[in-house]
Every structure is written in C-alpha cells, then in structure tokens.
N, C-alpha and C positions, 0 to 999 in steps of 0.2 A: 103648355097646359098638360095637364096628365090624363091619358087613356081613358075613356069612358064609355066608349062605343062596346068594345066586349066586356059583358058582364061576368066577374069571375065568377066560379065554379059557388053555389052556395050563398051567391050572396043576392041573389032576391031579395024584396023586402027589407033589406037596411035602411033604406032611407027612411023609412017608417020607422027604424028603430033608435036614427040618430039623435033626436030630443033626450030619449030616454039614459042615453045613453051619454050626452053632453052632461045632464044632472047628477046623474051619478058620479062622472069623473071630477066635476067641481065641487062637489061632496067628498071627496076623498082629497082631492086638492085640501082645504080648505080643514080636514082634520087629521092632519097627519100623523102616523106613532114610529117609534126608534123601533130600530131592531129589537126582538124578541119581543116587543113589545104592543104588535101589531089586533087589540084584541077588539075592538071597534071595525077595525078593517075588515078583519076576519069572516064577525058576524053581517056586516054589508056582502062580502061576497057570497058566506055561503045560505045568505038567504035569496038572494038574486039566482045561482044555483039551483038550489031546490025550487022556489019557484018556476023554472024553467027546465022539469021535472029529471034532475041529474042527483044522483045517489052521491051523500056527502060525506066525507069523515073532514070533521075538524081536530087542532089541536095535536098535525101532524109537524113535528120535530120543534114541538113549544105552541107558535099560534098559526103555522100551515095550513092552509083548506086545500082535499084535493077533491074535486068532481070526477065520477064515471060517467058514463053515459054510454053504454053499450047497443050496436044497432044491428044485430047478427053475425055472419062470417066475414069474416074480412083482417086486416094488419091492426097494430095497436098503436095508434099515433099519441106519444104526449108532447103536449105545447102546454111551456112554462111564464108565468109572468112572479116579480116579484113584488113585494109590499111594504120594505121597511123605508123610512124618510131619514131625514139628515137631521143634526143637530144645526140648525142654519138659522137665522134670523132675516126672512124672507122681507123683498124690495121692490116686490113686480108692483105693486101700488092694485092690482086686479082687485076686483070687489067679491072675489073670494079667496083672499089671500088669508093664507093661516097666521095666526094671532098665538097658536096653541106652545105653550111648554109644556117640557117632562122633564124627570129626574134620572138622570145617564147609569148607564151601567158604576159609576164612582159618585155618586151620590150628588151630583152636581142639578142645581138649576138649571137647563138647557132649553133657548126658542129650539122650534121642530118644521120643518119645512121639506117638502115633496121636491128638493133640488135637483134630484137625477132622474124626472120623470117617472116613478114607477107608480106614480098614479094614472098615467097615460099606461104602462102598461097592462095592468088591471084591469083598467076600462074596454081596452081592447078584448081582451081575452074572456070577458064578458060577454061581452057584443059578438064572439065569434061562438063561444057559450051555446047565448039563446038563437043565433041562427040556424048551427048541428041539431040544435033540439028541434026548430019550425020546419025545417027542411028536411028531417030522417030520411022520407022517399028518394033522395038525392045520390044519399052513399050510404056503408055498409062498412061495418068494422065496430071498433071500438077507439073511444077517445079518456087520456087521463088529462085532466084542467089540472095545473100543480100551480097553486098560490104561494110562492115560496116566502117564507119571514126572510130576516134578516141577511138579503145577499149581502150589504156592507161589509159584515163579517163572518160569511161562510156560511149562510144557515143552511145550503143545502145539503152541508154531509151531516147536521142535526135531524133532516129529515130522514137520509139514507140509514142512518144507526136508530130512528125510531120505527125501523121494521118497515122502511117502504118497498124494499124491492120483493117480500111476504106479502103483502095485505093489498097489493095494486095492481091490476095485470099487467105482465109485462111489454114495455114497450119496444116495438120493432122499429122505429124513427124519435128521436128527441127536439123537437121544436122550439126557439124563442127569438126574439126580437128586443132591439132599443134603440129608442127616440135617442136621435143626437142633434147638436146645432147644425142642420145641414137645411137646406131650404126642402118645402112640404113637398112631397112628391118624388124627390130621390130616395133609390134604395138602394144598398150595399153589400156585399157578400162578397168572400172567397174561398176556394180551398184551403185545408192546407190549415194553419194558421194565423187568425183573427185577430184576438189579441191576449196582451202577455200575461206571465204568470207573474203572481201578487204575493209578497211575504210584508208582515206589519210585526214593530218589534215595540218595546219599551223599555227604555235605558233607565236607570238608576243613578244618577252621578253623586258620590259623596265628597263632604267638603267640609269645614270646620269652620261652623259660624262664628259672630264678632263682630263688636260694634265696625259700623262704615267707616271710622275716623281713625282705626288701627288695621287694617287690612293684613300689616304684615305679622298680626298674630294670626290670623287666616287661614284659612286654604279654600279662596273663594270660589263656590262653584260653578257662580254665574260668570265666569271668566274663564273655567274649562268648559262650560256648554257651548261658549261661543266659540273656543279654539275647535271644539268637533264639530261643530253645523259648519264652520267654515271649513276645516280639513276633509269633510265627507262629500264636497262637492268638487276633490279632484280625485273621486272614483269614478267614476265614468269619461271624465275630463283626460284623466291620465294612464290608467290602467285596462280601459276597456278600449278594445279597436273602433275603428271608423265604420265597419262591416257588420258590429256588432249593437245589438238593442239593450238598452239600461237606461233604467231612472233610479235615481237617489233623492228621497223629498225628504227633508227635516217638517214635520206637520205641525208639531207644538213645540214648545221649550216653556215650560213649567219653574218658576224657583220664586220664591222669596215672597214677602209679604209689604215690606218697609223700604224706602230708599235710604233710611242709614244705618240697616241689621244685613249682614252677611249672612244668606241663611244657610244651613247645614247640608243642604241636597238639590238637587236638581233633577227634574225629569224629560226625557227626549220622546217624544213618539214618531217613529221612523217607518216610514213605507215604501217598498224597492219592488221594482217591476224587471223582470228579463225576459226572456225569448225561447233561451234556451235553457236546461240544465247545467251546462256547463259554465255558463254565464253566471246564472246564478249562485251556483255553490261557489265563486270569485268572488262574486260581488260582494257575497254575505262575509267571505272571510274576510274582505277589504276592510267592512264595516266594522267587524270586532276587533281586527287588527288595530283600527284608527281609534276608537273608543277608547280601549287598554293602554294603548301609547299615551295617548294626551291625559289620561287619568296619571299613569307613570310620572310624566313629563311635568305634572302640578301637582306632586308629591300627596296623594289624592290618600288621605287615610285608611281608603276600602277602594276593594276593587268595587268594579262597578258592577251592576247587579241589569244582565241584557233576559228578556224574557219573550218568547214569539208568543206572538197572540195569537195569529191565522197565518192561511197559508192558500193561496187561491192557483190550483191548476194553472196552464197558457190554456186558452180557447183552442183546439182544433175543430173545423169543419172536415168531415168527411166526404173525401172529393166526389166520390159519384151521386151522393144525396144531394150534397151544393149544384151539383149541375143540374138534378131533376129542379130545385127548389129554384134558382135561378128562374130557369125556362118557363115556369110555374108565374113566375114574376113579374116576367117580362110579358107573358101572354095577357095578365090582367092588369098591365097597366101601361103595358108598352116600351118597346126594346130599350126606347135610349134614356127612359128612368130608372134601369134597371143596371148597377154596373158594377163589374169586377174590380175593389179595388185591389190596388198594384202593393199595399203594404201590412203589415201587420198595424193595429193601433196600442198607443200605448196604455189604455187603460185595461182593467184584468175582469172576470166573471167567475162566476162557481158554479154559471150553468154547465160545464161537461161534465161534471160531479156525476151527473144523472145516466149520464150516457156511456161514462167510464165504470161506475158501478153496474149497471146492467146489462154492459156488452153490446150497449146498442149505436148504430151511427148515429150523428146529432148534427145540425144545422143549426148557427146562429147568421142575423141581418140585421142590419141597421135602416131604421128609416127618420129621411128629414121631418122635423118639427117645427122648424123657423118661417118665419114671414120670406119670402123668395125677394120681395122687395128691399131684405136688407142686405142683399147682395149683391154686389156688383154683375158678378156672371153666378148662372147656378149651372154648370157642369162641372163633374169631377174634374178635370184636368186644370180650370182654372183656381178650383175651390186649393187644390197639390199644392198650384204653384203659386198663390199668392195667400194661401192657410185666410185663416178666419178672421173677417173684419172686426176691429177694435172692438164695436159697438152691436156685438153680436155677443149675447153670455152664452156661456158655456154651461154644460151639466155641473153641479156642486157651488155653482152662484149663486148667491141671494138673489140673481135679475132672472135666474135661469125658468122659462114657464115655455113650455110650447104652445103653439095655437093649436084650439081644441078643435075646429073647424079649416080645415080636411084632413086633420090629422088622425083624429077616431075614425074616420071612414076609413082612410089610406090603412092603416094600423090592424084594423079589423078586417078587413080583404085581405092584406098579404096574410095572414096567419090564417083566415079559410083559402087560401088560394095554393099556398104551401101545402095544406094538410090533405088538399083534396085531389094533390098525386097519389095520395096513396089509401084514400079513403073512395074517389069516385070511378066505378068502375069507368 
C-alpha cells in the first residue's frame, strides 16, 4: 500500500478536490486533439487556470497555455505537462472513451485517442495548479504551469522560439512527470540519463509503375520497401555493440492503391532512438547507407528522397536536483515506492528543451498508472526481470488508459511534493 500517513508538503485539501479533478481528466480523456492541434484542450486548461486565480497567456508556441502564479521572494520553479493525443483508434471499452477524429497534418481522416496519458498529465498539473493557488500561506517563490502542445513532435522548442525564455520568468528548477504501465504507486527516477534521444525521418522511395501482370516492365517499389524494412533491422542487430542503446522502428510503409497496379513510389516513416551522440550519428549514417543501396540495388529510377521531421534531445536528469526530488518522494509516499532505476528507457521526450534553453537543471519521473493486480509482483526488480506482462498495454495502445483512481492523487502529490523543495521554506 502506498504511504499515507505523511501528508506531503501542500497537499491539504486534495481530497476535496479529487471529484473535481476525476471530471475534468475524463473530459479531456474523452476529447482528445493531435499535435498543434490542441485548441479545446487549451481553453479547458486555461480556464481552470484563471479560475484558480493564475495570470495566463495562451497560444504559446501554436495552442500552449502557460500559467504564472507568483507568491513573493523565493526560486522559480516550472513544472511541465503536455497535451497533444495520438492518431489511435481507442479500445479501452471505458464509458468515456473518445469516439473523436481529426484531419492529420497530411490531410488524412485519423481516430484521436489520449494513448500516452497526457491527459492524466494535465489533470495532474491542474490539481497541483489549484492546490499552489489554495495554499500560498504554505510557500513563497514563484511557479511557471507550461501546458505544452505537441510533444509527439517536438512542440517544446515551438514554444522556446515563440519567445518563451522573454515573456516567462525565468526558471531555477524544470519539473515533469509520466504515467507508464507500472502498477499505481511506483515512482521512478534517475541521474544522469533517463531516456533516449528521438530522430523521425520520411523516406521517399521511387519506382516505376505498371500493370501487376508485367512486373518486369517495373521497378516495383513495394519490393524495395520491403528489402529496407527488412535490411534496417540489422542496424542495431549488426553494427551497433552489446553495451550500446539503439532502436530502429519502420512505423508505416505507405504504397499503392490496387493489387494489380504497381504503383510509382513508396513512403517509409522511420523513428531511431540512441543514447548517445555518437551512436546516433552511426545509426543515422547506417540508415541512409541502407536506403541508397537497396534503392541502387532495384535499379530505382530516383534517388530516394530521406527528409527529418524532428529531432528529440536524450533526457538528462540533473544529478543533484534528482537526489533532492527523489528524497522529496520518497518522504511523501514512502522509501520503497520510490526507486532508482538502474537503466536508461527507450522512449525519448522534448522536456529538456526547457531546461537546456534556459540553463536551468531539470528533473523528469515516472509514475505507475496500472492496476497493481495485474501484476504478478509490483517491485522494480521483478518488474527488470521478468518486463511487462502480456496483458498489460503499454503507452501508444489502443488498450492503453490508466486508472484514474489513485493515479490523479499519486500524480498530483509528487509534482507538489517535488516542487515544494524548493518552494517551502
């Protein structure tokens, strides 16, 4: 059972606020928007916001909301949540399960679905919001709320280039958190770290259509996309060491219309995760390498046409901040929910954005969202070594939903509990 006996720093009164607070996230569950797209979101937050009397600008780096909330002398803490949803076609069956589509950045029909929780992080960062505002007597300083759009594809340096590190005070600490499939009540953190850095590409492959039934007047392209989705998963297999971190994901393969038109092109959208720099600039030559050849190799009319879309930092944690914010953690919810893990993860974030453009240290954690009963064991070490049960979804699933109950409470303490090292005298 998780800690309950010390009440963290600030958080008085939640209890009182968790209804409110359950509504709203199943509200946002329930209407979710894509990247940049987040303009319903926006105005639920920063009318939640201003009502819980914090000075707003909206429409920071496209549909960003960032809240002030100034409370005398003291450090400048920002804690970040983000707001864009997924192009997913949701499965949780919940009776507020989103129904909603939108039209994609390429002009597509797309269902819309809140699959990587960042509706659970909104909620939170709300709830921790209107606690700073109920509680001022408590602490002293100042706080920036940053509602970010579109982390899926980098929206925070959209904010950073729309004048935020100008028009924001600046922050002395960088705050954020996310819900993973881990059972409710584990939190996460390390120096150092966290996880990796994100590049997403779009290949081009050209080809020379023709009826199905001559091929060999051809140059089919859906037979050189398959030779690269196959060839690009012995990059990491073959070229990168045992010691070292890489992912290579083929995400779509795009071609043709008809099964018996060869059609003229093909498209890949490719997203690589590494560790390191050096790794990466490897990785990435592997991939153009491989591309160029098997286009070569199928006498490919045109070179191929490779385009970066984004480009997501590695996460570091800053070691002395992570030890405050640990300890911070551990005190409000108890040492052994609280834990160091031993490895980098492979997915990427654009929260350092914030912290690297401002020069300030920055802590990110993770906390569980899952039912504990679908667990076999819920400690880290067995979670390591025997990884995630079959029948547990993962973030970017259609099954993917946390439980809202104790997860908005959990969620909302650690982010007043973190903040109020450096906010309570």
């Amino acid at each position: 059972m998780i800690n309950t006996t010390n009440e963290p720093p600030l958080s008085t009164g939640l209890g009182d606020r968790l209804p409110e607070l359950l509504a709203i996230y199943e509200d946002l569950h329930a209407n979710p928007e894509l990247s940049f797209q987040e303009v319903r979101t926006a105005a639920v937050i920063s009318d939640h916001l201003k009502k819980n009397g914090w000075q707003v600008t909206d429409e920071v780096g496209g549909t960003g909301v960032v809240g002030v909330l100034s409370n005398g002398p003291g450090p400048v803490v920002l804690l970040r949540a983000d707001m864009d949803a997924l192009p997913v076609q949701e499965e949780t069956g919940l009776p507020y399960a989103s129904t909603a589509t939108a039209t994609d950045a390429e002009g597509n029909t797309v269902p819309v679905m809140h699959a990587c929780g960042h509706d659970m992080h909104m909620t939170c960062l709300l709830g921790a919001a209107a606690q700073l505002s109920a509680r001022h007597d408590e602490w002293s300083g100042t706080v920036v709320a940053v509602f970010q759009p579109a982390e899926e594809v980098g929206g925070a340096q959209g904010m950073i280039e729309d004048g935020f590190l100008d028009r924001f005070p600046r922050a002395d600490i960088c705050l954020a958190q996310h819900v993973q499939p881990a059972p409710v009540g584990l939190l996460g953190t390390r120096p150092g770290p966290i996880m990796l850095a994100s590049d997403s590409l779009r290949v081009q492959l050209f080809g020379r259509g023709g009826h199905g039934a001559t091929p060999e007047l051809t140059v089919d392209p859906v037979v050189l996309a398959a030779a690269v989705v196959l060839r690009l998963q012995t990059v990491v297999s073959r070229e990168i060491g045992t010691a070292q971190t890489a992912v290579v994901t083929v995400g779509a393969l795009r071609a043709g219309l008809k099964e018996n038109i060869i059609p003229d092109s093909a498209e890949l959208l490719i997203n690589i995760r590494t560790a390191t720099q050096n790794v990466r600039e490897k990785v990435l030559a592997a991939v153009e390498r491989i591309i160029r050849a098997e286009c070569l190799a199928s006498a490919a009319p045109r070179d191929p046409e490779i385009t970066h879309l984004y480009a997501f930092p590695a996460t570091i944690n800053d070691a002395e901040a992570t030890v405050a914010v640990h300890n911070s953690l551990a005190r409000a919810f108890g040492i052994n929910h609280v834990l160091t893990m031993p490895s980098v993860l492979s997915g990427s974030e654009d929260f350092s954005i914030f912290g690297t453009a401002l020069g300030a240290p920055s802590v990110f954690w993770l906390f569980g969202g899952t039912d504990p009963s679908e667990f076999a064991a819920t400690d880290l070490a067995a979670l390591l070594e025997n990884g995630l049960p079959e029948n547990v979804p993962v973030n970017h699933s259609p099954l993917y939903a946390p439980v809202p109950e104790p997860t908005i409470e959990i969620g909302t303490k650690a982010l007043l509990s973190a903040a109020a090292y450096w906010l309570c005298p």
